[in-house]
LOZAGU-636452 format. One record per residue (C-alpha): residue in one letter; x, y, z; residue number from 1. Coordinates in Angstrom, 3 decimals, always signed. Layout:
% residues N
{rest A; x X; y Y; z Z; nr NUM}
...
% end
This chain:
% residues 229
{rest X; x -88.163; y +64.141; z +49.949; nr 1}
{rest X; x -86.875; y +62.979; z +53.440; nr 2}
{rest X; x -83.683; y +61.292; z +53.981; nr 3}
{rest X; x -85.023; y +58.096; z +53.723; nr 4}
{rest X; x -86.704; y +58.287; z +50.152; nr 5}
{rest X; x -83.571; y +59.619; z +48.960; nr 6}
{rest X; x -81.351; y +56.621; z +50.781; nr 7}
{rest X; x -84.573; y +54.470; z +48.652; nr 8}
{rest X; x -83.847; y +55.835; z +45.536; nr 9}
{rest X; x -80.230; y +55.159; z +45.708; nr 10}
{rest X; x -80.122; y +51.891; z +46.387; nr 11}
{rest X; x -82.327; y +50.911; z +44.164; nr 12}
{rest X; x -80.126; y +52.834; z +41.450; nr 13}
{rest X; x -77.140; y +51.759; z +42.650; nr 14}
{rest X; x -75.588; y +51.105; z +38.745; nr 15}
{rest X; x -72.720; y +52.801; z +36.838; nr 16}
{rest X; x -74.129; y +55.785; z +35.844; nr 17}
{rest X; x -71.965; y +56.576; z +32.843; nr 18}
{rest X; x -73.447; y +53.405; z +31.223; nr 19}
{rest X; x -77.108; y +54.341; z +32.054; nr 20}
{rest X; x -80.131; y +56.092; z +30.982; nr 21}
{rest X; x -80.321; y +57.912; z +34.792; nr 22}
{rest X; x -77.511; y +60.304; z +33.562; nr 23}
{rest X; x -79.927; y +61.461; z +30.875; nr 24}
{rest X; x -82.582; y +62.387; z +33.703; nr 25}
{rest X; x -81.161; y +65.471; z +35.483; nr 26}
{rest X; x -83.233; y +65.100; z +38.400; nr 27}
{rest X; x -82.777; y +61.599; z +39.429; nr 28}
{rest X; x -79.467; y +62.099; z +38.802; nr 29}
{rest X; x -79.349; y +64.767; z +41.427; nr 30}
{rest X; x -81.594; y +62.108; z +43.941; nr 31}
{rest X; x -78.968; y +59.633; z +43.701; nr 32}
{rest X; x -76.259; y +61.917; z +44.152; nr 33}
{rest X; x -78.458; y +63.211; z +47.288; nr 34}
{rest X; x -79.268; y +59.712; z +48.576; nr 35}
{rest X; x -75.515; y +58.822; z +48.283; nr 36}
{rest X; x -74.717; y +62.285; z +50.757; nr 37}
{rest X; x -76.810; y +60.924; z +52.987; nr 38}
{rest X; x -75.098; y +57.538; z +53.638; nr 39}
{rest X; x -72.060; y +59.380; z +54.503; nr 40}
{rest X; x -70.476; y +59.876; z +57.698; nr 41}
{rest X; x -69.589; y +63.816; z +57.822; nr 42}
{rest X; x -68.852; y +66.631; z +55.579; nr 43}
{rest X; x -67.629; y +69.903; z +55.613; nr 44}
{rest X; x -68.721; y +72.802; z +54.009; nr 45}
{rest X; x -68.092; y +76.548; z +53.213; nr 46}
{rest X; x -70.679; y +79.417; z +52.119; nr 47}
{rest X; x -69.860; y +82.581; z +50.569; nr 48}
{rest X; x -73.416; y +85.125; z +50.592; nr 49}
{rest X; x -72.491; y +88.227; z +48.916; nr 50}
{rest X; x -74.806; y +91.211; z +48.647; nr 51}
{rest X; x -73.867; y +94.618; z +47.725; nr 52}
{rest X; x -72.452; y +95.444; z +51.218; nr 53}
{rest X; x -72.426; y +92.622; z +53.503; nr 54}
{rest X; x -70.641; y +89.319; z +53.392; nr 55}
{rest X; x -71.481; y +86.634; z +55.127; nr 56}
{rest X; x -68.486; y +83.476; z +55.052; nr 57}
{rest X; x -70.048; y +79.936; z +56.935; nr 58}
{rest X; x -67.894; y +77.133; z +57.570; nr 59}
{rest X; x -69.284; y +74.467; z +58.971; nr 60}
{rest X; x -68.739; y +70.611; z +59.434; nr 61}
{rest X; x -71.160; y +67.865; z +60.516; nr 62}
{rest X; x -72.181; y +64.280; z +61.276; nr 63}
{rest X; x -75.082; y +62.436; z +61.678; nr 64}
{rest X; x -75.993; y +64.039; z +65.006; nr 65}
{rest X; x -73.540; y +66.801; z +65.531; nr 66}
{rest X; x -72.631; y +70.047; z +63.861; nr 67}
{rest X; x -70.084; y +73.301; z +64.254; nr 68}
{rest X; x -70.511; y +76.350; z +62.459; nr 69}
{rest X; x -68.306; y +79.395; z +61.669; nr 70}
{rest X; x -70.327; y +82.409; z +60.884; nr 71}
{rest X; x -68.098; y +85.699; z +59.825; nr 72}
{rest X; x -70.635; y +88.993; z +58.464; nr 73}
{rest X; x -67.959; y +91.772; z +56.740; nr 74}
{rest X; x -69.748; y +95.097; z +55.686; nr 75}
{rest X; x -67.688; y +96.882; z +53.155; nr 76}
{rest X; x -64.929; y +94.601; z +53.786; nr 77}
{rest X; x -64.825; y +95.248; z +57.584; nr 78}
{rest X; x -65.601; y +92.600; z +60.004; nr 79}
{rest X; x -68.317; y +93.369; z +62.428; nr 80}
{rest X; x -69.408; y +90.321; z +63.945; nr 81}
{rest X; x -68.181; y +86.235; z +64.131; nr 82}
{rest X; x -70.907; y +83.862; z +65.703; nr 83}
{rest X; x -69.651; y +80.059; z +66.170; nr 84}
{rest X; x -72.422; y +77.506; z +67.176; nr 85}
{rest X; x -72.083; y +73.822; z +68.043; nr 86}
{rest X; x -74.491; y +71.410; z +68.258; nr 87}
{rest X; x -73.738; y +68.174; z +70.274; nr 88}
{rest X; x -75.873; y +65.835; z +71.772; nr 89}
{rest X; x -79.204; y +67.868; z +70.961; nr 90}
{rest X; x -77.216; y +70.419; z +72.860; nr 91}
{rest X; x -76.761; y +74.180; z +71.497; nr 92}
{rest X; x -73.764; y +76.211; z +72.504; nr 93}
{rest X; x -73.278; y +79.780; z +71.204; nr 94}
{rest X; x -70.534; y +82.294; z +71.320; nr 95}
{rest X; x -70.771; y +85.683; z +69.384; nr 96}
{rest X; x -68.217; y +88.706; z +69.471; nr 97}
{rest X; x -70.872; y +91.613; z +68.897; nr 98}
{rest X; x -72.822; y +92.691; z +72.417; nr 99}
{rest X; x -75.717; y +94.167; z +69.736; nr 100}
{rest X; x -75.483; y +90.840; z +67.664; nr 101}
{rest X; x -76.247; y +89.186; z +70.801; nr 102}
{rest X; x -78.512; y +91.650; z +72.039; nr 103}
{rest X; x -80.867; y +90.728; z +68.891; nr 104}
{rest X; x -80.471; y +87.197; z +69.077; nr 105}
{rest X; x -81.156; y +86.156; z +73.240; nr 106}
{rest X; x -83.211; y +89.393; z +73.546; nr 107}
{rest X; x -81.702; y +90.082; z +76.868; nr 108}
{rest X; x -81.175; y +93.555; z +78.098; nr 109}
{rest X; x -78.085; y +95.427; z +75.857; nr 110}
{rest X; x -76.002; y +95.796; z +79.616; nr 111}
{rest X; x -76.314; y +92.461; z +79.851; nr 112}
{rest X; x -75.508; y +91.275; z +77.000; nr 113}
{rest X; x -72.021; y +93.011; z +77.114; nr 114}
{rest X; x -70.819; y +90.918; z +79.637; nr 115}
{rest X; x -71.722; y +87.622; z +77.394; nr 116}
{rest X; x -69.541; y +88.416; z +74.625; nr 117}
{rest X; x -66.701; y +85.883; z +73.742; nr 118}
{rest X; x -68.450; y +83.125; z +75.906; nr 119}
{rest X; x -69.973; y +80.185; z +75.076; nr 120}
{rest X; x -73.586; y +79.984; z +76.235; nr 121}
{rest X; x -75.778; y +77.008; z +76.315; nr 122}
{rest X; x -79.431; y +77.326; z +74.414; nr 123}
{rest X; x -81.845; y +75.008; z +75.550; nr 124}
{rest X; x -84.388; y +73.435; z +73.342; nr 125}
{rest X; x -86.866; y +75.857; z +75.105; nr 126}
{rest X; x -85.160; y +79.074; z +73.653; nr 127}
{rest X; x -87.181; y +81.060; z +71.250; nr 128}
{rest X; x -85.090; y +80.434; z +68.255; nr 129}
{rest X; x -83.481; y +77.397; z +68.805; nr 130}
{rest X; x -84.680; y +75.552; z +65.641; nr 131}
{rest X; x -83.384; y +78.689; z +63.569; nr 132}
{rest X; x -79.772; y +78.340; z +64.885; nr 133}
{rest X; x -79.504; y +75.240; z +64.432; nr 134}
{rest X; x -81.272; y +74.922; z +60.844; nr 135}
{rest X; x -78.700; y +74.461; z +58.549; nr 136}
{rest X; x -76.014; y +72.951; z +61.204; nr 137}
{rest X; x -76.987; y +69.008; z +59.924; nr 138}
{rest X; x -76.460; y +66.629; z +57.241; nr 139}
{rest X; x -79.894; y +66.657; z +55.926; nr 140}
{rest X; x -80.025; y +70.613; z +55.763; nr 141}
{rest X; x -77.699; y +70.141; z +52.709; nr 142}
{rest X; x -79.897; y +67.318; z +51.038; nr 143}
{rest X; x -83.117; y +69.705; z +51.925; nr 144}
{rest X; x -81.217; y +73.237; z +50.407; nr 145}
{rest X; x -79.724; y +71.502; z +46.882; nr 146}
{rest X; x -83.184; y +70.231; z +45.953; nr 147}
{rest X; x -84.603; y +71.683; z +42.776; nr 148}
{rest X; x -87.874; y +72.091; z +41.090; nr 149}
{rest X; x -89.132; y +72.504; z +37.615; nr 150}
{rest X; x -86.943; y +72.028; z +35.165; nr 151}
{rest X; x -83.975; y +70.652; z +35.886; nr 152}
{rest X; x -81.335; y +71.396; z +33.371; nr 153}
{rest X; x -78.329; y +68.680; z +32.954; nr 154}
{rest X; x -75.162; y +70.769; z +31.101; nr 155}
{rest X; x -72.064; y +69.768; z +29.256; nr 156}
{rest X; x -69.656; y +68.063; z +31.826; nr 157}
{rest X; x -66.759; y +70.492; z +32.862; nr 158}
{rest X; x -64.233; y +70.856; z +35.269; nr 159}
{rest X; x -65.021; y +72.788; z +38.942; nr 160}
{rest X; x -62.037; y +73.698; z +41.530; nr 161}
{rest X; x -60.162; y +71.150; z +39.578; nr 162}
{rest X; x -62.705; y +67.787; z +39.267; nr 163}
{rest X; x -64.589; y +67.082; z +36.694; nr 164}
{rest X; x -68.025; y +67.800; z +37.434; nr 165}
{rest X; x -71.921; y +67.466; z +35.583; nr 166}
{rest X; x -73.842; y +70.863; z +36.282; nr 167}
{rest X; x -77.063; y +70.728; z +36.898; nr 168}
{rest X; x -79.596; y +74.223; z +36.459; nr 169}
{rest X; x -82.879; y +74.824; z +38.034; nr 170}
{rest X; x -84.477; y +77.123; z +40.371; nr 171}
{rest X; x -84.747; y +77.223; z +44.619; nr 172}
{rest X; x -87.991; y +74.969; z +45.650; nr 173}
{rest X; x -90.522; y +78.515; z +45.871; nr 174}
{rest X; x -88.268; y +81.089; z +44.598; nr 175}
{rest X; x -87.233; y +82.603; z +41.891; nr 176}
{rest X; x -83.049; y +81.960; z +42.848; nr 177}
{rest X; x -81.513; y +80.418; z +39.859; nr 178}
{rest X; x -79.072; y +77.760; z +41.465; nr 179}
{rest X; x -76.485; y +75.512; z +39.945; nr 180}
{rest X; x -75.477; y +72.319; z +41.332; nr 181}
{rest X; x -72.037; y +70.677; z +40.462; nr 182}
{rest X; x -71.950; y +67.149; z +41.180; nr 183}
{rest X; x -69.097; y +64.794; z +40.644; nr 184}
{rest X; x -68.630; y +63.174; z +37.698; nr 185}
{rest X; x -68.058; y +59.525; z +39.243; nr 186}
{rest X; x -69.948; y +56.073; z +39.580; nr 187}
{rest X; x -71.664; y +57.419; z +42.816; nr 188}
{rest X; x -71.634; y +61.040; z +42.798; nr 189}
{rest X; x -71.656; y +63.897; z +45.415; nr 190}
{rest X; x -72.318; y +67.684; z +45.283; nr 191}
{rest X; x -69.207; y +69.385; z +45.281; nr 192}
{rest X; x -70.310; y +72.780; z +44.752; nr 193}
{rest X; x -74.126; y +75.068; z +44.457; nr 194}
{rest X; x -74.355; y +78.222; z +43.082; nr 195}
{rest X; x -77.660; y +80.644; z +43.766; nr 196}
{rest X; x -78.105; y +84.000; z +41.938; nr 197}
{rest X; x -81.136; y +86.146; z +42.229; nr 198}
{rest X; x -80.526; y +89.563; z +41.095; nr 199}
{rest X; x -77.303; y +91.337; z +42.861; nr 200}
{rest X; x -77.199; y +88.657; z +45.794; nr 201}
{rest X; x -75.326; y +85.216; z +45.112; nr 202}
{rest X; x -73.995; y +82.841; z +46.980; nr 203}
{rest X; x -71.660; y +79.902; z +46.809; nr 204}
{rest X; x -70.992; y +76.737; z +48.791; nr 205}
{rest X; x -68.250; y +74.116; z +48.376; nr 206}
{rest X; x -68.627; y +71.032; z +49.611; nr 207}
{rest X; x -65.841; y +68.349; z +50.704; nr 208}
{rest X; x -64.557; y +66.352; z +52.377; nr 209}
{rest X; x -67.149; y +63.809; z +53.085; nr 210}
{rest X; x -66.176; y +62.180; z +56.070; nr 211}
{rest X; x -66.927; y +62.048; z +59.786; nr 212}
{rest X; x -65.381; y +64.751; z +61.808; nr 213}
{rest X; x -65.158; y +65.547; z +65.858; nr 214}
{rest X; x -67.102; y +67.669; z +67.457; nr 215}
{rest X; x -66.946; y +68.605; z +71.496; nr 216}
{rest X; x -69.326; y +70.551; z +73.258; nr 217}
{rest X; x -67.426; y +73.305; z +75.276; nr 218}
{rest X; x -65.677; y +72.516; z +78.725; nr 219}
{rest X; x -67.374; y +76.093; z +80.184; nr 220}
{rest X; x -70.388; y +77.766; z +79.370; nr 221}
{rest X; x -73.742; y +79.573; z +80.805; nr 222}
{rest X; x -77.317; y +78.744; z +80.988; nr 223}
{rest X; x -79.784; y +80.895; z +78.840; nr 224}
{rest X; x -82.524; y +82.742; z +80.797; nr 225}
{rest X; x -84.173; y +85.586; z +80.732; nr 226}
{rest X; x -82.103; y +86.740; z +83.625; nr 227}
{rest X; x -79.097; y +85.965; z +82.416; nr 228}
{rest X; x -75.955; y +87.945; z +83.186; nr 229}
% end
């Protein structure tokens, strides 16, 4: 369901939903709560990916058109490689602290990519993997990713990081990732929290606060090409 439908279904629901059947329906509660995210100028958000050695910690923030993302991987609880990314203007900046990291990403020569460490570097639209970077750097990545599919479970309301909160259960559109969604427990609701599970991996992402931020594309930077040193 694109952006759109979802904006759709909220208006047309737009209703106190402690008074209404909706609440009842798990997943067009979790539309409206989705089509209200959408109408809102920023947010910020933080993932936790745990698996039994590496770590992966994502912080990002975003607006309609912009994005900036934190990326930290720890393996056994050492840290071997921070990637940030903005996205400004259709624009894609880079900088990553690990030559090999690098290395794998650009697919430049290893000698090369030595020299790029700790500087920003500007991707163009033409770079191999440029939708990949920039995948889950945008508002609607987070509508896409907390979508659910068969059943959708609604629990008892609780209390999450200190709101009060409805959960809603269900499983990762084509996967077998159990995933819990925690949405506010308000007129107009928004996620404040997802949890995925699927075997010894999990993950966690907290959401707030929704509002626009600022985000600046970097005063010095290089060009990507293959030739790039």
């Amino acid at each position: 369901m694109t952006s759109d439908n979802f904006l759709h279904v909220y208006r047309r629901n737009m209703l106190d939903l402690q008074n209404s059947h909706m609440v009842n329906i798990p997943i067009a509660l979790l539309s409206i709560a989705l089509g209200h995210a959408s109408i809102m100028p920023g947010v910020h958000w933080k993932s936790f990916i745990n698996t039994p050695t590496l770590r992966e910690t994502i912080t990002t923030q975003a607006n309609k058109s912009s994005g900036e993302e934190s990326i930290v991987y720890t393996e056994n609880k050492i840290t071997i490689d921070k990637m940030y990314i903005r996205f400004v203007n259709n624009k894609v900046f880079i900088l990553n602290t690990n030559a090999v990291a690098l290395h794998n990403l650009l697919k430049l020569n290893l000698n090369s990519t030595k020299h790029l460490v700790n500087r920003w570097i500007y991707l163009p639209k033409t770079f191999s993997q440029y939708t990949q970077v920039i995948a889950a750097m945008s508002m609607s990545s987070v509508i896409t990713e907390l979508q659910m599919n068969g059943k959708v479970t609604k629990e008892k309301a609780t209390t999450f990081n200190r709101q009060k909160v409805i959960p809603l259960t269900g499983l990762v559109p084509g996967s077998a990732i159990k995933q819990t969604v925690y949405l506010s427990n308000v007129k107009t609701p928004l996620p404040v929290a997802v949890l995925d599970r699927q075997g010894a991996n999990h993950s966690a992402t907290y959401f707030g606060p929704w509002k626009a931020v600022r985000i600046y594309a970097p005063l010095h930077y290089l060009v990507y090409s293959s030739h790039l040193r």
